[in-house]
C-alpha positions as CSV (number, residue, x, y, z in Angstrom):
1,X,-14.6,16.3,-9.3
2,X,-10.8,15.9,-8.2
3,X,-11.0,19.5,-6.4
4,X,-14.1,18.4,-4.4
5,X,-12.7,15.2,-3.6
6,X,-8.8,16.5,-2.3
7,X,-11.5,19.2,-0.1
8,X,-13.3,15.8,1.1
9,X,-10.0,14.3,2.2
10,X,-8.7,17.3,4.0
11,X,-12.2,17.1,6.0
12,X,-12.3,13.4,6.6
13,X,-8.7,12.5,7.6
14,X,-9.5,12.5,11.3
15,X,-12.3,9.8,11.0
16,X,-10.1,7.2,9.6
17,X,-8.2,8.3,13.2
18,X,-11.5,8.1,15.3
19,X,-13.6,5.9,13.8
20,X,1.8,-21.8,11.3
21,X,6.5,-26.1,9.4
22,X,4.1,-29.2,9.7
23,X,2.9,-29.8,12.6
24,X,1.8,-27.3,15.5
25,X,4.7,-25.1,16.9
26,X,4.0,-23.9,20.7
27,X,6.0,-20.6,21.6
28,X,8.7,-21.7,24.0
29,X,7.4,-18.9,26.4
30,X,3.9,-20.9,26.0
31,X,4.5,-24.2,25.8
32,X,3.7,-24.8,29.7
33,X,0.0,-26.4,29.9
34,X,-3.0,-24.0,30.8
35,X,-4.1,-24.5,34.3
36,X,-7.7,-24.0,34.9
37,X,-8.0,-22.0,38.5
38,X,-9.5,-24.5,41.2
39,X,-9.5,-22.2,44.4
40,X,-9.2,-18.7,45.6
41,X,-5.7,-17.5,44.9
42,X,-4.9,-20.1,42.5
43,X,-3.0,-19.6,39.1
44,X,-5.0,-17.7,36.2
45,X,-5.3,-19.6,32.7
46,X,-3.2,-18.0,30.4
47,X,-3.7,-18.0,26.5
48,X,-1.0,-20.0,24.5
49,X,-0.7,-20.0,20.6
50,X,0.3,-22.6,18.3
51,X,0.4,-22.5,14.8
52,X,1.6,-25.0,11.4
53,X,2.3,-23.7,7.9
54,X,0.1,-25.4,5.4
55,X,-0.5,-25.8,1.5
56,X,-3.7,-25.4,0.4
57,X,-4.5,-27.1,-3.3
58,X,-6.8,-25.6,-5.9
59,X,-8.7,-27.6,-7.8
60,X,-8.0,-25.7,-10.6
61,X,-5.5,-23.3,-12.4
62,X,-6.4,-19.8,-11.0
63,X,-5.2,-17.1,-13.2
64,X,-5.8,-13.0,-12.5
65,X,-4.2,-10.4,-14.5
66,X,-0.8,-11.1,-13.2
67,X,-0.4,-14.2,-12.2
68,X,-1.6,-17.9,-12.1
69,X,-0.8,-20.5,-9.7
70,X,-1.9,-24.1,-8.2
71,X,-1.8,-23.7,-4.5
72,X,-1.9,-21.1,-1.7
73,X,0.4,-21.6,1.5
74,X,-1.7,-20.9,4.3
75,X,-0.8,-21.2,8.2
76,X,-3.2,-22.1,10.8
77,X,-3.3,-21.2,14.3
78,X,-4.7,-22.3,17.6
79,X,-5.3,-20.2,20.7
80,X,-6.5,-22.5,23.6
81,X,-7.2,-21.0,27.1
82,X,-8.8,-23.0,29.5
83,X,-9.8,-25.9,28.1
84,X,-11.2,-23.8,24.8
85,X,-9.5,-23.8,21.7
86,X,-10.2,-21.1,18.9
87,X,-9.4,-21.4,15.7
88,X,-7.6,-19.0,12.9
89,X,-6.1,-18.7,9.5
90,X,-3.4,-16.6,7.5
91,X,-3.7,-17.2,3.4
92,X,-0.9,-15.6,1.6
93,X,-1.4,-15.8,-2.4
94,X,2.5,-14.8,-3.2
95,X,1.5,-12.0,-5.1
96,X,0.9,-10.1,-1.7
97,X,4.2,-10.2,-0.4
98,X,3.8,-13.0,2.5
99,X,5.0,-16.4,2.9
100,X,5.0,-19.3,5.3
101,X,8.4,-17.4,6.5
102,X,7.8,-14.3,7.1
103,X,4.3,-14.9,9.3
104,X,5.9,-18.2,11.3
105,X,8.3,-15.3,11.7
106,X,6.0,-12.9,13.0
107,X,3.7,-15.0,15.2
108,X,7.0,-16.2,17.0
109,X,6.7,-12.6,18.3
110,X,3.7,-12.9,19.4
111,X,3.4,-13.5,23.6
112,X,-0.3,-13.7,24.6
113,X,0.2,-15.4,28.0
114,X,0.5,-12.0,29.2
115,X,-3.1,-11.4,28.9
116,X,-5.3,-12.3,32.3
117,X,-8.4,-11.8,30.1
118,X,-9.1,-13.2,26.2
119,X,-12.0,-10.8,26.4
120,X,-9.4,-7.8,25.9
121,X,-9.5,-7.9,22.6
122,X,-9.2,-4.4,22.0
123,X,-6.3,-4.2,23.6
124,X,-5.1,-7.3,22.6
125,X,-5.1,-6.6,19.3
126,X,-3.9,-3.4,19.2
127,X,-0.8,-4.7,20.7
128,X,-0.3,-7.3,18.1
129,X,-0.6,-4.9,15.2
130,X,1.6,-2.8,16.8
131,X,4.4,-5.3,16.9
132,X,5.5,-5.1,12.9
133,X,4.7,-3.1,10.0
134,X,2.7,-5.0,7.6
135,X,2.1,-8.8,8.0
136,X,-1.9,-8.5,7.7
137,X,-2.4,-12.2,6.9
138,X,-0.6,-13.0,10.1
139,X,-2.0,-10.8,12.2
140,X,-5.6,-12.0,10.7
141,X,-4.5,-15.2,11.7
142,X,-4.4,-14.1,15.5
143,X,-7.6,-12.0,15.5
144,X,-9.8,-15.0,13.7
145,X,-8.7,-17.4,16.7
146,X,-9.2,-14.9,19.3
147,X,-12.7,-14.2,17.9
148,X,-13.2,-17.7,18.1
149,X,-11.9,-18.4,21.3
150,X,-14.2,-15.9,22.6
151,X,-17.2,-17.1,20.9
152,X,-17.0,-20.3,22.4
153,X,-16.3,-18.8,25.9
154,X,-19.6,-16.9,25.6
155,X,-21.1,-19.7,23.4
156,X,-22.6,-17.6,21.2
157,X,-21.7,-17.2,17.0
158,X,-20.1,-13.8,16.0
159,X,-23.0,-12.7,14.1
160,X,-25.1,-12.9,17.7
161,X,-22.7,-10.9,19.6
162,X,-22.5,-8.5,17.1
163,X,-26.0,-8.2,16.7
164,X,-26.6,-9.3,13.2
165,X,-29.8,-11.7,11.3
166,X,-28.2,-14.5,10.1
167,X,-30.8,-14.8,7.8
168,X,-30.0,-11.5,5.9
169,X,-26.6,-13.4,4.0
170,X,-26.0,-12.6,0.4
171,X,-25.8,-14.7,-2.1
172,X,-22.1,-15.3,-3.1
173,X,-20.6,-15.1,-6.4
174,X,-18.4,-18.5,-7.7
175,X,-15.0,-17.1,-9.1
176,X,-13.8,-18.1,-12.5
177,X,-10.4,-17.5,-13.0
178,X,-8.8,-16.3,-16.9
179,X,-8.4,-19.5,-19.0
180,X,-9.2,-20.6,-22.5
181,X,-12.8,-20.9,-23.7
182,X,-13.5,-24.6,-23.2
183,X,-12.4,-24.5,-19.9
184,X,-14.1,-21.5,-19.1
185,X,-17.5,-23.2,-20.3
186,X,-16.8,-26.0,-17.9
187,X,-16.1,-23.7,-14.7
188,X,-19.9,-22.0,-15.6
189,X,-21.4,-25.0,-16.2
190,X,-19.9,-26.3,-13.0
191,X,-20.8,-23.2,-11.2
192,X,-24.7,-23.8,-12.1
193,X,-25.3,-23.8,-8.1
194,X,-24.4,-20.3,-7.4
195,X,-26.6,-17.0,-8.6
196,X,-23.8,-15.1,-9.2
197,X,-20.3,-15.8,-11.2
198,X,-17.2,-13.3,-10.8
199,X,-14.9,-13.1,-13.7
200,X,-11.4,-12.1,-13.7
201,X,-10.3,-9.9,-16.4
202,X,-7.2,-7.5,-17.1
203,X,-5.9,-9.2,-19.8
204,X,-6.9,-9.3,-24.1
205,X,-9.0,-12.2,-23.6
206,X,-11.6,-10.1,-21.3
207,X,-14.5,-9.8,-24.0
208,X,-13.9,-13.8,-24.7
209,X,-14.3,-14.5,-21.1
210,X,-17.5,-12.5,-20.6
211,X,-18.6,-13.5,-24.0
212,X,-18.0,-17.9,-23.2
213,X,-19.8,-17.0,-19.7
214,X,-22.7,-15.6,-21.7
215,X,-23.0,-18.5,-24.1
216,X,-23.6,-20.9,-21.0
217,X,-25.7,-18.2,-18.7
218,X,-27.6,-15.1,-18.1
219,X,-26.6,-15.2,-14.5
220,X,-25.5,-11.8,-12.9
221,X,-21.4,-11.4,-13.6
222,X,-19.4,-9.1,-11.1
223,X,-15.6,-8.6,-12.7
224,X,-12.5,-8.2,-11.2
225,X,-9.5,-6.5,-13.1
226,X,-6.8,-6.4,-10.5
227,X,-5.4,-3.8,-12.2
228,X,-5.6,-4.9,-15.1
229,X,-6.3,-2.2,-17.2
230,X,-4.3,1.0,-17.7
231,X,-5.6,3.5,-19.8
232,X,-8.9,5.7,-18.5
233,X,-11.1,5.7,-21.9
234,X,-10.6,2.6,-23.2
235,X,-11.5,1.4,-19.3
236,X,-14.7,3.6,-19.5
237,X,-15.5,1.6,-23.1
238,X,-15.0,-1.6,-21.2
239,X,-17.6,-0.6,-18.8
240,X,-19.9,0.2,-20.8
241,X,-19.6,-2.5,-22.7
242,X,-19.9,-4.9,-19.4
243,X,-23.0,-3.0,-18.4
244,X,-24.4,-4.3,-21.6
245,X,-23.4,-7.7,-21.0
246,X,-25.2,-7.8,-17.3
247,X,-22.2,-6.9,-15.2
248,X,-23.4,-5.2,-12.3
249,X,-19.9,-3.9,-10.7
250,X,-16.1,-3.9,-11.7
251,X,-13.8,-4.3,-9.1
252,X,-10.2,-2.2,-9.7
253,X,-10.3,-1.6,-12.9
254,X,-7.1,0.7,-13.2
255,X,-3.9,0.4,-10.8
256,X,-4.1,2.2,-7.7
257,X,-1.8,4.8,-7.9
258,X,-3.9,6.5,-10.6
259,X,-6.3,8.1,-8.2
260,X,-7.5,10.8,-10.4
261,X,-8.2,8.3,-13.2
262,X,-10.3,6.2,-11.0
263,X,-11.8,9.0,-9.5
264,X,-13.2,10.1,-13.3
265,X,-13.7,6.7,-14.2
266,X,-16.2,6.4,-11.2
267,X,-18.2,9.2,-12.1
268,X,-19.0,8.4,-15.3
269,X,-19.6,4.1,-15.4
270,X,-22.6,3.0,-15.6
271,X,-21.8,0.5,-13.0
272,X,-20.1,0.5,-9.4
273,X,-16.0,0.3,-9.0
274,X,-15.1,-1.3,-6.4
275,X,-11.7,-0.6,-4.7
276,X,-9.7,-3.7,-3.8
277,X,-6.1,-3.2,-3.9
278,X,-6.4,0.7,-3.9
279,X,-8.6,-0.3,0.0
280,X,-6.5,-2.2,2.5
281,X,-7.0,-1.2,5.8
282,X,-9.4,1.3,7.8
283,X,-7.5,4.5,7.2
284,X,-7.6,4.0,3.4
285,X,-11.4,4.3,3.2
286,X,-11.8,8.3,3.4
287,X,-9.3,8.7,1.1
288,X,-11.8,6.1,-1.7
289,X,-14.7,8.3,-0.8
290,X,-15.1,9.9,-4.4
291,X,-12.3,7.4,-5.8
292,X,-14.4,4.3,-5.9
293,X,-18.2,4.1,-5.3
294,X,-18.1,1.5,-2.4
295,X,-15.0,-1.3,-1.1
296,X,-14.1,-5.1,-1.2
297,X,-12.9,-5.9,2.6
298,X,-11.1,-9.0,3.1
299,X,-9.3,-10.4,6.4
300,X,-6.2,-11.0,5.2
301,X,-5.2,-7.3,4.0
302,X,-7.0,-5.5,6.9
303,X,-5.6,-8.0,9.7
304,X,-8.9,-9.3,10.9
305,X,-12.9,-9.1,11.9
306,X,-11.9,-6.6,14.5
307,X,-11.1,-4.2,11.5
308,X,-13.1,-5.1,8.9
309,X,-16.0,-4.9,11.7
310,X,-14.5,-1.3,11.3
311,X,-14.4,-1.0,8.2
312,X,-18.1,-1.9,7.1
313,X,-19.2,1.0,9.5
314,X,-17.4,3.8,8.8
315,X,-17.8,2.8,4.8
316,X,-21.7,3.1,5.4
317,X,-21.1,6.1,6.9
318,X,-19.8,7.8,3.9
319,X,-22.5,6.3,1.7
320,X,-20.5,4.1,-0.1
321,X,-21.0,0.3,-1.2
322,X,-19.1,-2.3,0.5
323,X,-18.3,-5.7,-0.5
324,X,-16.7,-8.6,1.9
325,X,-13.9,-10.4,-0.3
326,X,-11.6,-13.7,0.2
327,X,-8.2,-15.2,-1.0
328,X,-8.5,-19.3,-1.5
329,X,-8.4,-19.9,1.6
330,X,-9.7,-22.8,3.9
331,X,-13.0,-22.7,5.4
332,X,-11.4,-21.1,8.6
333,X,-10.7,-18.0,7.0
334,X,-14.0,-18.2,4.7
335,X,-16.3,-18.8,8.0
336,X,-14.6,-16.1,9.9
337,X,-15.5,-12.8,7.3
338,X,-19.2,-15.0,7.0
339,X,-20.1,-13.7,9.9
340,X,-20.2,-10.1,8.6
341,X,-21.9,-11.1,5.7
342,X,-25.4,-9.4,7.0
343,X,-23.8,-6.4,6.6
344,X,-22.7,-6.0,2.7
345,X,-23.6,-5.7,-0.7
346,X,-21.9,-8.1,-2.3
347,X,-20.2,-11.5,-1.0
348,X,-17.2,-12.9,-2.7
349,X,-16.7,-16.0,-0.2
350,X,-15.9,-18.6,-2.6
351,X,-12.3,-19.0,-1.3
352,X,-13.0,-22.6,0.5
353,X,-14.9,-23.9,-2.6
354,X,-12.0,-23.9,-4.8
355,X,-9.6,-26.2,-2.8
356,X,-9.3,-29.6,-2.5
357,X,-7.8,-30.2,1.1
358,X,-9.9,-28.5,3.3
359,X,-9.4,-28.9,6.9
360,X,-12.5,-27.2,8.9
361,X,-16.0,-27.5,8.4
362,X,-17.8,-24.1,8.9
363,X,-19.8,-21.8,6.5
364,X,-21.7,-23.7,4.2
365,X,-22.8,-22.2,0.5
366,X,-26.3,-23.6,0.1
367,X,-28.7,-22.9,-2.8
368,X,-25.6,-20.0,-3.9
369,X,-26.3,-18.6,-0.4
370,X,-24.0,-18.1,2.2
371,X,-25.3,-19.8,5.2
372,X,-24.1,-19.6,8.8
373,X,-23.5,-22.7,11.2
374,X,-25.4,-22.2,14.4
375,X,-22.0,-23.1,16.5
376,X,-20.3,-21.0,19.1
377,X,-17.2,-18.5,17.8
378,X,-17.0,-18.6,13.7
379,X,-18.5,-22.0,13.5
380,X,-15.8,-24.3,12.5
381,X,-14.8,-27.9,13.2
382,X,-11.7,-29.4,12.8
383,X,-11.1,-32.1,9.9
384,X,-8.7,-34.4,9.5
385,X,-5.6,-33.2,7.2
């Protein structure tokens, strides 16, 4: 198995190749109004951004296998270009490495008034990434409003230009965080909307978790570890004993640096493993191919819809599974990835549901189902906050 797999790699390295603060901050290089051209040879618009860092409040405890926390500092952008605003979104959980600091740091870098044409955004883009190592969430940020800002130039949703049926959207699973048995009754029993509950697990309360789920519902679970687990057989017992419980896919069940040990786990569970930490970005996926059966994607680690547009196709074309992922996030962020929803397995897009200060109305989650707004862009409207 771990020969045929290091053989695969060799092979499939070149396709990874081919295939903002309180209140908004203008760029001092932007903050000139946009002028809208009125005659031949008069001024082109030019894009400015704006951003504001803001705290996003859970409405409960979350807890995963390493951490637990209250709120989520979030930053929120604007890219207007004549007359037309777009809307974007950067959610940094701590635990990833990103802060209100570091991405009003990076999108002071960012000059887009040197761009004639919004429409670039290949280009664009590129040239954003480009300018830092790392800073996903902030560069996600940037590509959600300039999807958005396009969107409404062409007035058209996302999942029109790119061709998708709206009506195809999965059902998303409702997230219930590692806490003690009463309160993980209530968060099922307020969960009884949704078809499908994820569990987070990784600790030595994972067979009380699944087991107070069980007591209130016969629902579908999906499970996330983050990590959480370390050793190989004992993982492969848990699996087994999930499969048995009506889990239908684990997501990371051992860290990421033990490739070969993932790579055996996945060939002998009885359900799907998910790569989420282990998958960031585009040129991680060849390298899962025979590591995990299929992929979570999620904005804020692979810097936007441009790449996780990406991503979803060149993960189908290596047969594997993909699932679209969130942070808590507002329903900026949430509405943005919703428009690849058509696309995937499995939706995880529960982010905006488990805050208490939204500020956009986009994506809504009727019946369990996510459900698309019929609006230009990603679909949101600003709320007051």
């Amino acid at each position: 198995m771990t020969h045929n797999r290091r053989d695969f790699l060799k092979a499939s390295s070149a396709l990874a190749g081919s295939a903002v603060a309180a209140s908004l901050i203008a760029r001092p290089a932007e903050a000139s109004a946009v002028v809208a051209p009125t005659r031949r040879g008069a001024a082109r618009p030019r894009m400015t951004l704006r951003f504001r860092a803001y705290t996003i409040q859970l409405r409960h405890v979350f807890t995963i296998a390493t951490s637990s926390r209250t709120t989520t500092p979030v930053v929120l952008t604007e890219i207007a270009y004549d007359g037309i605003t777009g809307y974007g979104e950067a959610s940094m959980p701590p635990y990833l490495g990103e802060s209100h600091e570091s991405a009003t740091a990076f999108l002071a870098k960012v000059d887009l008034s040197k761009y004639e044409n919004p429409f670039e955004l290949e280009t664009i883009l590129h040239d954003i990434d480009a300018l830092a190592p790392g800073n996903p969430a902030a560069k996600a940020s940037v590509d959600i409003a300039l999807h958005d800002l396009v969107g409404r130039l062409m007035k058209q949703p996302w999942y029109n230009i790119w061709g998708f049926d709206a009506r195809k959207t999965p059902y998303t699973s409702f997230t219930i965080g590692i806490d003690t048995q009463d309160v993980v009754r209530q968060k099922t029993k307020e969960a009884a909307a949704y078809k499908v509950l994820k569990v987070k697990l990784g600790r030595d309360t994972d067979k009380m978790m699944v087991e107070t789920i069980r007591s209130v519902t016969d629902k579908p679970i999906t499970a996330d570890v983050n990590q959480g687990w370390k050793d190989r057989a004992a993982a492969l017992d848990m699996m087994h004993w999930l499969h048995e419980k009506g889990v239908v896919m684990v997501e990371q069940p051992l860290p990421k640096e033990q490739v070969d040990d993932l790579a055996w786990l996945t060939e002998r569970s009885p359900v799907p493993v998910i790569g989420d930490e282990g998958v960031q970005r585009l040129a991680d996926i060849p390298k899962a191919k025979g590591v995990y059966t299929g992929i979570n994607i999620k904005l804020m680690k692979c810097t936007g819809m441009r790449e996780a547009h990406k991503m979803i196709v060149l993960a189908r074309s290596l047969d594997m599974k993909v699932m679209l992922g969130c942070m808590t996030e507002t329903s900026c962020g949430i509405s943005a990835a919703s428009h690849l929803s058509p696309m995937v397995d499995w939706a995880d897009l529960d982010g905006a549901l488990l805050i208490n200060n939204d500020v956009y109305d986009g994506t809504q989650v009727l019946d369990g189902k996510v459900t698309l707004r019929d609006r230009p862009g990603i679909g949101v409207r600003t709320l007051k906050a």
